[in-house]
C-alpha positions as CSV (number, residue, x, y, z in Angstrom):
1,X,73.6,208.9,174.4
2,X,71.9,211.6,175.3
3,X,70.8,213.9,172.6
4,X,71.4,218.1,173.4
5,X,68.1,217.6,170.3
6,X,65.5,216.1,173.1
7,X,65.7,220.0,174.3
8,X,64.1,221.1,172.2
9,X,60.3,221.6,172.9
10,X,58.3,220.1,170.4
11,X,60.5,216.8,171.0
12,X,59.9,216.0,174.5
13,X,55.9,217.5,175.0
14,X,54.4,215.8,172.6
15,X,54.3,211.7,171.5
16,X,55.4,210.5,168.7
17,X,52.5,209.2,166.8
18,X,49.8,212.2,166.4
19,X,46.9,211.9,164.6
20,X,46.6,213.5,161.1
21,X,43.9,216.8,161.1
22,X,44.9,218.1,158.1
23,X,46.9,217.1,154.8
24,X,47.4,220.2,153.7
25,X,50.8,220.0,155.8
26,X,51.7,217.1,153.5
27,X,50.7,218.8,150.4
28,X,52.5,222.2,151.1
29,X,55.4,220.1,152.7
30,X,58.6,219.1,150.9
31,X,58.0,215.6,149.9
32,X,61.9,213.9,150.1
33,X,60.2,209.6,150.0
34,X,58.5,207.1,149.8
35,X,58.2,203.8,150.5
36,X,56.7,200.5,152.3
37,X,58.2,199.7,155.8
38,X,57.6,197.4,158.9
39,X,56.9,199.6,162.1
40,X,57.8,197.4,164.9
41,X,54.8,197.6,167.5
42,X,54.8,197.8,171.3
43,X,53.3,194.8,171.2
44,X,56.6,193.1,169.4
45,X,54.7,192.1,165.8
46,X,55.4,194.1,162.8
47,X,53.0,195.7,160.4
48,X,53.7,197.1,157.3
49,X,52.7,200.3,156.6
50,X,52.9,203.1,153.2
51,X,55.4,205.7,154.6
52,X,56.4,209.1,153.3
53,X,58.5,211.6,154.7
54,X,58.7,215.2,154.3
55,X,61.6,217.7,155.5
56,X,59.8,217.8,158.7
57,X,57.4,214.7,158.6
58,X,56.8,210.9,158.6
59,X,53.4,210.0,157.4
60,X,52.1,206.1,158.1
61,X,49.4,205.2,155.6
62,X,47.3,202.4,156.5
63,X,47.1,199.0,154.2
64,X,44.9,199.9,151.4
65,X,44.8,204.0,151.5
66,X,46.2,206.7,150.4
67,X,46.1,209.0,152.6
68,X,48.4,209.1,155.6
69,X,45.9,208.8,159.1
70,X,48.8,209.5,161.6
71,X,52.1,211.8,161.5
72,X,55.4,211.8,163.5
73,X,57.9,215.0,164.0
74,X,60.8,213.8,162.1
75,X,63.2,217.3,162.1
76,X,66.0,216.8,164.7
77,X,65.1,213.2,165.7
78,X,68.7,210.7,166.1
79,X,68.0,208.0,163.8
80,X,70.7,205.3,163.3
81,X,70.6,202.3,160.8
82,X,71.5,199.0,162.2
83,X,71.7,195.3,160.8
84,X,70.4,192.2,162.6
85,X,72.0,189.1,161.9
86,X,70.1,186.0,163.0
87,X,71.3,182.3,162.3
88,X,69.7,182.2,158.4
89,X,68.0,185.7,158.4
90,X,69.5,189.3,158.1
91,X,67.1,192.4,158.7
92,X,67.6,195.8,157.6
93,X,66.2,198.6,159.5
94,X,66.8,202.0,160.9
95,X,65.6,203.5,164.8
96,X,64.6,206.5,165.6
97,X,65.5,207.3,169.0
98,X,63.0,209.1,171.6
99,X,65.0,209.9,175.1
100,X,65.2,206.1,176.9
101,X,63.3,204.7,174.1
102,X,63.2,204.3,170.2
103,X,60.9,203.4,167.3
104,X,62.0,200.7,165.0
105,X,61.6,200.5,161.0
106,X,62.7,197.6,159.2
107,X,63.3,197.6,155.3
108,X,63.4,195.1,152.7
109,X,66.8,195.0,151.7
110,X,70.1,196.7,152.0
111,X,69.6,199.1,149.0
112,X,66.5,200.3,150.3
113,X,68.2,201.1,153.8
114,X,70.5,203.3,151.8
115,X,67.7,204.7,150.2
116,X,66.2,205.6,153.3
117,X,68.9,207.2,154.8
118,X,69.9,209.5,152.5
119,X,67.2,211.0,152.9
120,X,66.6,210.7,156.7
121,X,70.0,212.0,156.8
122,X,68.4,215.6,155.2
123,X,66.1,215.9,158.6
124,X,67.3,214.2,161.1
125,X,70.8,213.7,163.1
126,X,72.9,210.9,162.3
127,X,75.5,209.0,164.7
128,X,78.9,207.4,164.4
129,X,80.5,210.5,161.8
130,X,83.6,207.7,161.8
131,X,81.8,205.6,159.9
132,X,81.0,207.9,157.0
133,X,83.9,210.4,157.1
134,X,87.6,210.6,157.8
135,X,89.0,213.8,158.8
136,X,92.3,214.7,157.0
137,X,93.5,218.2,158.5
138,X,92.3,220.9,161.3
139,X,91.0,224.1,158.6
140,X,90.2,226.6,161.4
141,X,89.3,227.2,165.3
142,X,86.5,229.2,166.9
143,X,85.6,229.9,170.2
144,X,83.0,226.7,170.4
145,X,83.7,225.0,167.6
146,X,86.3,223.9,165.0
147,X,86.7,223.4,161.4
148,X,88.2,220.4,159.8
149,X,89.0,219.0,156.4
150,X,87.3,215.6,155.8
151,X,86.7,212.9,152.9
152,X,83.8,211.1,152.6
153,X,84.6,207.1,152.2
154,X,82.2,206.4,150.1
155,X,82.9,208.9,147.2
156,X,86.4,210.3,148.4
157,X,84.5,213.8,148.2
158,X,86.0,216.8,150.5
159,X,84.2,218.2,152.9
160,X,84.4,220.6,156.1
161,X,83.3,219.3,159.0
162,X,82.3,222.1,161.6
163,X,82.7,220.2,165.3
164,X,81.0,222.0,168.1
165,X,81.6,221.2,171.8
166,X,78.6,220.0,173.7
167,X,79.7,221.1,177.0
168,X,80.3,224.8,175.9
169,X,76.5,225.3,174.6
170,X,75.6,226.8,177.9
171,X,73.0,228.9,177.5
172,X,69.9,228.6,175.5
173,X,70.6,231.7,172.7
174,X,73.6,229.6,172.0
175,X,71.9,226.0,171.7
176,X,68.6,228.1,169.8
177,X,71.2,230.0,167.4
178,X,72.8,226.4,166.3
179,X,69.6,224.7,165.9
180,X,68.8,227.6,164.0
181,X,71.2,227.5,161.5
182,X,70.5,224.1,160.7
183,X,67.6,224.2,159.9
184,X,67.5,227.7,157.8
185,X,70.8,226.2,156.3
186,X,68.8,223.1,155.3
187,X,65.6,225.1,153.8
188,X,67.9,227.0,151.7
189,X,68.9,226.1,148.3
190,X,70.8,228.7,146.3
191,X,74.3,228.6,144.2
192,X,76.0,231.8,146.7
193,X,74.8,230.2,150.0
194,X,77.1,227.2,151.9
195,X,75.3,224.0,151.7
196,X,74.5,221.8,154.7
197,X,74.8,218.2,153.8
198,X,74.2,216.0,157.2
199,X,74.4,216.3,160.9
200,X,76.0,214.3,163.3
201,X,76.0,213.9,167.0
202,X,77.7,211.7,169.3
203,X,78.6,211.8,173.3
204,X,80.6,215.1,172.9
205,X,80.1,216.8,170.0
206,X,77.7,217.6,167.1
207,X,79.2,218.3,163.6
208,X,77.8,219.5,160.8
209,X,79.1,218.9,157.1
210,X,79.4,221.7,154.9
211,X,80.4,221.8,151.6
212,X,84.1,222.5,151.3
213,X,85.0,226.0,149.9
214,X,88.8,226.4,148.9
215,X,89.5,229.7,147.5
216,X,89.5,231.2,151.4
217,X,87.9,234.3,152.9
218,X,86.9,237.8,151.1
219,X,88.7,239.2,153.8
220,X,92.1,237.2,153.0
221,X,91.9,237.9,149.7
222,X,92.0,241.8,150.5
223,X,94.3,241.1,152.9
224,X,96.8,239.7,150.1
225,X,96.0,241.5,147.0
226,X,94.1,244.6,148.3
227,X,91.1,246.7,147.1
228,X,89.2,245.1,144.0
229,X,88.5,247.0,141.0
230,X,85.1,248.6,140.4
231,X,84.6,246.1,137.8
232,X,85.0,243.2,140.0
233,X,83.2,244.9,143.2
234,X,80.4,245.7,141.0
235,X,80.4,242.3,139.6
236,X,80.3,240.4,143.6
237,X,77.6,243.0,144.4
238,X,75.6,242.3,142.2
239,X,75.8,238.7,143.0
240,X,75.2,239.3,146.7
241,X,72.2,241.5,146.3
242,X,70.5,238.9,144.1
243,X,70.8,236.3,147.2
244,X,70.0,239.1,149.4
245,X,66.7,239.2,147.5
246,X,66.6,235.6,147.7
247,X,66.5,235.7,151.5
248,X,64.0,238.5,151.7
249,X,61.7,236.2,149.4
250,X,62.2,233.3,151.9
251,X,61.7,236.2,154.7
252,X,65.3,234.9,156.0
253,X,67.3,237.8,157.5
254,X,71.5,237.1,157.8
255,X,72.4,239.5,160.9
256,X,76.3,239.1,160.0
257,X,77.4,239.7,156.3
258,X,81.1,240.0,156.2
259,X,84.0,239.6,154.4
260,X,85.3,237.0,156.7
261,X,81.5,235.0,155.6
262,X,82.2,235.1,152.4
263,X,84.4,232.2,151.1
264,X,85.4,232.3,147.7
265,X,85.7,229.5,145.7
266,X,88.9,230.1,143.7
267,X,91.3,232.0,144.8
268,X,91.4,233.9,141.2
269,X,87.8,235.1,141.1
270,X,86.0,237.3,143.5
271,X,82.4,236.5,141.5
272,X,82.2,232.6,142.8
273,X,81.6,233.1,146.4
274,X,79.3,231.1,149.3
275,X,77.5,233.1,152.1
276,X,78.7,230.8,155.5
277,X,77.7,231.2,158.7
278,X,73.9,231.7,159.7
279,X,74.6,231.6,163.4
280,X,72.8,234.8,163.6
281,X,69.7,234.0,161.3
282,X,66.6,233.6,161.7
283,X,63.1,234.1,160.2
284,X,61.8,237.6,160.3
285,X,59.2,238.5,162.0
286,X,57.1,242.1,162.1
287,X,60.1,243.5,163.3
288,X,63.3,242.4,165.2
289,X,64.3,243.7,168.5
290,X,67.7,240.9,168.9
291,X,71.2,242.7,169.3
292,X,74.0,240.7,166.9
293,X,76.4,241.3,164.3
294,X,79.8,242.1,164.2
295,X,81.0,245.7,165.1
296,X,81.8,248.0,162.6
297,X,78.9,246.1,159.8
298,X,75.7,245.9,162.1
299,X,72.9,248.3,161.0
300,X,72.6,251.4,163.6
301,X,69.2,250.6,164.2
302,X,70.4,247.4,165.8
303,X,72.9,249.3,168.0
304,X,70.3,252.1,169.1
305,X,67.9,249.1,170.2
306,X,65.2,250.1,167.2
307,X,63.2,247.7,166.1
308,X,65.0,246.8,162.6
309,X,64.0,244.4,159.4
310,X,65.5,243.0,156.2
311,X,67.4,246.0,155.2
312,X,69.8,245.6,158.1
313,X,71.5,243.2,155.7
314,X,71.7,245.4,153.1
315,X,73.8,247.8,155.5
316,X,75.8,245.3,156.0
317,X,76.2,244.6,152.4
318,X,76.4,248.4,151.7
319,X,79.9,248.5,154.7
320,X,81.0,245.5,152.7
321,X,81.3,247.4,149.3
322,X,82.8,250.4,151.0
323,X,85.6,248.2,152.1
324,X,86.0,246.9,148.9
325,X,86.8,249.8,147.2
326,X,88.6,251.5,149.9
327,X,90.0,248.5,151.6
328,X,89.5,250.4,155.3
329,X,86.5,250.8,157.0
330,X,84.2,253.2,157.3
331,X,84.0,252.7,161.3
332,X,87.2,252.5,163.1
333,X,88.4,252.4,166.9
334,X,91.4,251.2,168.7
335,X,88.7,249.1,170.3
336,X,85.6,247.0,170.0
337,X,83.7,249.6,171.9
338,X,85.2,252.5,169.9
339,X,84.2,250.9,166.5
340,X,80.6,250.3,167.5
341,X,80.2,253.9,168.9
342,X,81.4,254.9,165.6
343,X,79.0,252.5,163.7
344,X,76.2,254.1,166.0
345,X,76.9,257.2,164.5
346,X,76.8,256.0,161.3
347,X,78.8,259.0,159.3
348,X,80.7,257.5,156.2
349,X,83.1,260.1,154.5
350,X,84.4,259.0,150.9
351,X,88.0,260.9,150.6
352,X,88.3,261.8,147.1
353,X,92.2,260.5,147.0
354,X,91.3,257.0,148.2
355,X,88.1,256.7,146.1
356,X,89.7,258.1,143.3
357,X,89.1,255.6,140.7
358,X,85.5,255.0,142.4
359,X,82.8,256.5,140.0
360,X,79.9,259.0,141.3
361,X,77.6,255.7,140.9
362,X,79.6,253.4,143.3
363,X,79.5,256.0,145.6
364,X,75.5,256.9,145.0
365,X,75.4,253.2,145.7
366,X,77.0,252.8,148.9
367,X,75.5,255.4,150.0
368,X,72.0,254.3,149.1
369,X,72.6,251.1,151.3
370,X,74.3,252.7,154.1
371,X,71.4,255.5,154.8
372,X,71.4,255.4,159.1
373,X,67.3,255.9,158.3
374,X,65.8,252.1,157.6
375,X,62.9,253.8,155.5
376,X,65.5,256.1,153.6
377,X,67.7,253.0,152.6
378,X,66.8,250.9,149.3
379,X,65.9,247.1,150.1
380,X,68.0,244.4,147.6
381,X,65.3,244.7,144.3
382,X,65.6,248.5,144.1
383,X,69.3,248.7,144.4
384,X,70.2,246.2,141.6
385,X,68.0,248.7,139.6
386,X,70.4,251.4,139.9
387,X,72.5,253.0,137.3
388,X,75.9,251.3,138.5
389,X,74.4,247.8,138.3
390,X,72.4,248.5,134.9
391,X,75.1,250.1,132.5
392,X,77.4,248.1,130.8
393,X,80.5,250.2,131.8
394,X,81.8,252.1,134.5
395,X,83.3,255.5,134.4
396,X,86.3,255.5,137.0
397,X,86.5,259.1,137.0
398,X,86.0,262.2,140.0
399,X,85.5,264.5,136.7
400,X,81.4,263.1,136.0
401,X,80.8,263.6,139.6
402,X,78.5,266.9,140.1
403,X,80.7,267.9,143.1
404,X,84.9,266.8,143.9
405,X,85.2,268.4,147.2
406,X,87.5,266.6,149.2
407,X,85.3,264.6,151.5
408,X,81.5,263.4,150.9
409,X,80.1,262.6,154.3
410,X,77.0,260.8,154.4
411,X,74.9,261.2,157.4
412,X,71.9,259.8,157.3
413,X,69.9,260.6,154.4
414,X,71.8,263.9,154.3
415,X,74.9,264.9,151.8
416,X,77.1,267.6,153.6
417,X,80.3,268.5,151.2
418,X,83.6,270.0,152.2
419,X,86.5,271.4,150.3
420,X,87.6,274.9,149.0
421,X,88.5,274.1,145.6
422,X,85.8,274.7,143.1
423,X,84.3,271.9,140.8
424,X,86.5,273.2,137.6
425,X,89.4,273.5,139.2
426,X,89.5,270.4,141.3
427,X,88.2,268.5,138.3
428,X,91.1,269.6,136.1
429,X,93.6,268.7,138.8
430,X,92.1,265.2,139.4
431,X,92.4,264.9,135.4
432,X,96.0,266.2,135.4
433,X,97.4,263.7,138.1
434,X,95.0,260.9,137.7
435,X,97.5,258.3,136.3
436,X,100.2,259.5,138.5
437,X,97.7,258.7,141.5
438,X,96.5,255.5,140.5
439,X,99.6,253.7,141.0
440,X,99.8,255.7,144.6
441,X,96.5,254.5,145.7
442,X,96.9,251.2,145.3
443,X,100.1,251.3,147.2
444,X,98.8,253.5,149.9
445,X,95.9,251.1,150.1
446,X,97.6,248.0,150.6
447,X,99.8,249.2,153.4
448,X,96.4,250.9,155.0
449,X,95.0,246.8,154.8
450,X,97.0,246.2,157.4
451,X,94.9,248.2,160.5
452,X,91.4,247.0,159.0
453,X,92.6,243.7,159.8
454,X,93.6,244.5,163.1
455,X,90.5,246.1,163.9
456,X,88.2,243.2,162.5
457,X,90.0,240.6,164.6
458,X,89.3,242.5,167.8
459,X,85.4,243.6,166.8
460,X,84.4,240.1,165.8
């Protein structure tokens, strides 16, 4: 087979077996092993050897030290385990495969094969998927790649299997973007983000198991039940800002938070939720010039092709809670091109009879993380330190607000009000009819669900 891995640079310019410089790599590395193994030699003798691999290394030690004197590139490498069978002998070992060639390991027993491929399977890409999983049900289709419901045979644990087609990876932002995600996906470890457990790849596809998240999409469940409460939007937000600080400590930016990435894992709780899809990812660097996301979410910045940073995904995040509460977005069109003119614009009105049961600090908030100005917008730490996340309870009600005009348009880091009512009378008329309009909002709300829907299918 030939692996679509071996494009990758570092994999094909370089031999295998480089001579250690420096062991600070193996002290600031991720140590996974250890163990004794026999290295097969070109030479066809064995020689065992002190091994210990990292989540990007293998380190051979020579008999009688400690220190490892040469290093191999392990990330991304197709390894496969195999059994040799001789007339009274059996040897357990694993390859390592290098274009037309491969690298062989041998282990001491069965159970330390195991051992070592668990943990090889954290690196590097694994063969045969049929031999480790049996997939039960299709979940989902993409445009390169589709979703499927699987059970591991070993532990009858669920799984979804995402199956990529090899031949529609045509250009090299696609094959980067996948490789990408991999590997950020395999660096990360936090309870809101999906977890990648192995990678496979065989003549036609490469598939990569993810944990299985049953409760469905954010955008489903606002689809069916409409707009959550302020409660329970607070609640989720705070929860996604936490692992938005989480990425900006890793320096990880997301490029595509929303509510279709956000699984949740019950369909009775909005709180439990996993951040999928980290096609878009990638490590930040001074500043980012790449144009993704989805239209209608993406930071303007991105759209007006200025160089952008972290708080694009608080945007994002910022859209997200919008929708939440109003179940419609900010940024509409009849098209694609129509919503991310409007996006470019970046002017978010807040109509009082929609937001009605949204208090001043949910709207302070959104608009905190929605600024069009990057400096003007609050990164993740300094939003969760505002009033609406810090107070135990929310008031729902227009009256606390210092102005009830009808609209609040947010332009940039401007506040323009409309509305010829004064604040004392508009307040005591909000009062008046506030029960009577609480029970019309929600209707009115989720019959409006129905053209956000429409509009996300076509911008995504």
């Amino acid at each position: 087979m030939q692996s679509l891995f071996e494009e990758i640079e570092y994999l094909h310019k370089t031999p295998f077996w480089k001579k250690v410089e420096s062991h600070r790599s193996l002290e600031t590395d991720k140590l996974l092993y250890q163990g004794m193994l026999l290295e097969l030699k070109s030479s066809g003798k064995t020689r065992q050897s002190f091994f210990s691999l990292t989540n990007k290394y293998l380190y051979s030690s020579k008999p009688g030290h400690l220190k490892p004197n040469k290093q191999a590139v392990i990330k991304f490498r197709v390894i496969e385990p195999f059994i040799e069978e001789r007339e009274d002998t059996v040897k357990y070992g694993f390859q390592i495969i290098l274009h037309k060639h491969s690298k062989i390991f041998y282990t001491s027993s069965m159970k330390e094969l195991d051992k070592w491929m668990d943990y090889l399977a954290m690196v590097g890409i694994m063969t045969k998927i049929e031999d480790d999983y049996q997939i039960m049900k299709l979940l989902g289709k993409g445009s390169y790649a589709n979703v499927y419901l699987a059970r591991d045979l070993c532990t009858d644990k669920e799984y979804a299997i995402k199956s990529i087609d090899k031949s529609l990876i045509k250009s090299k932002n696609t094959f980067n973007g996948m490789v990408n995600e991999i590997d950020i996906l395999r660096t990360l470890d936090h309870p809101n983000i999906v977890k990648i457990h192995k990678v496979y790849e065989s003549e036609t596809h490469i598939q990569l198991v993810l944990d299985y998240i049953k409760g469905g999409s954010l955008l489903a469940r606002l689809h069916n039940e409409g707009p959550l409460s302020e409660k329970q939007s607070r609640k989720f937000m705070k929860k996604l800002l936490e692992l938005l600080v989480y990425l900006e400590d890793s320096s990880i930016i997301h490029r595509d938070i929303k509510l279709e990435n956000i699984l949740l894992l019950s369909e009775k709780s909005t709180s439990h939720f996993k951040l999928i899809d980290f096609g878009f990812s990638g490590y930040l660097k001074d500043k980012e010039t790449a144009y993704c996301g989805t239209p209608g979410y993406m930071a303007p910045e991105i759209i007006r092709n200025i160089p952008y940073g972290l708080k694009a995904d608080v945007f994002s995040a910022g859209i997200l809670l919008y929708i939440l509460l109003y179940n419609q977005s900010p940024f509409t069109g009849d098209t694609a091109n129509e919503v991310i003119e409007s996006n470019k614009r970046c002017k978010i009105f807040f109509d009082s009879k929609y937001f009605l049961m949204a208090s001043c600090e949910a709207i302070h908030t959104i608009m905190e993380m929605t600024s069009s100005s990057p400096a003007a917008r609050l990164n993740a730490k300094e939003l969760l330190k505002l009033r609406w996340f810090t107070k135990e309870k929310s008031n729902g009600r227009l009256k606390s607000r210092t102005h009830t005009d009808d609209i609040i348009c947010a332009d940039s880091d401007k506040k323009r009000k409309r509305g010829s009512m004064s604040h004392k009378t508009k307040g005591h008329e909000l009062e008046k009819n506030y029960v009577k309009n609480r029970s019309n909002v929600k209707n009115e709300n989720r019959a409006r669900s129905k053209s956000l829907y429409e509009i996300k299918d076509e911008g995504s």
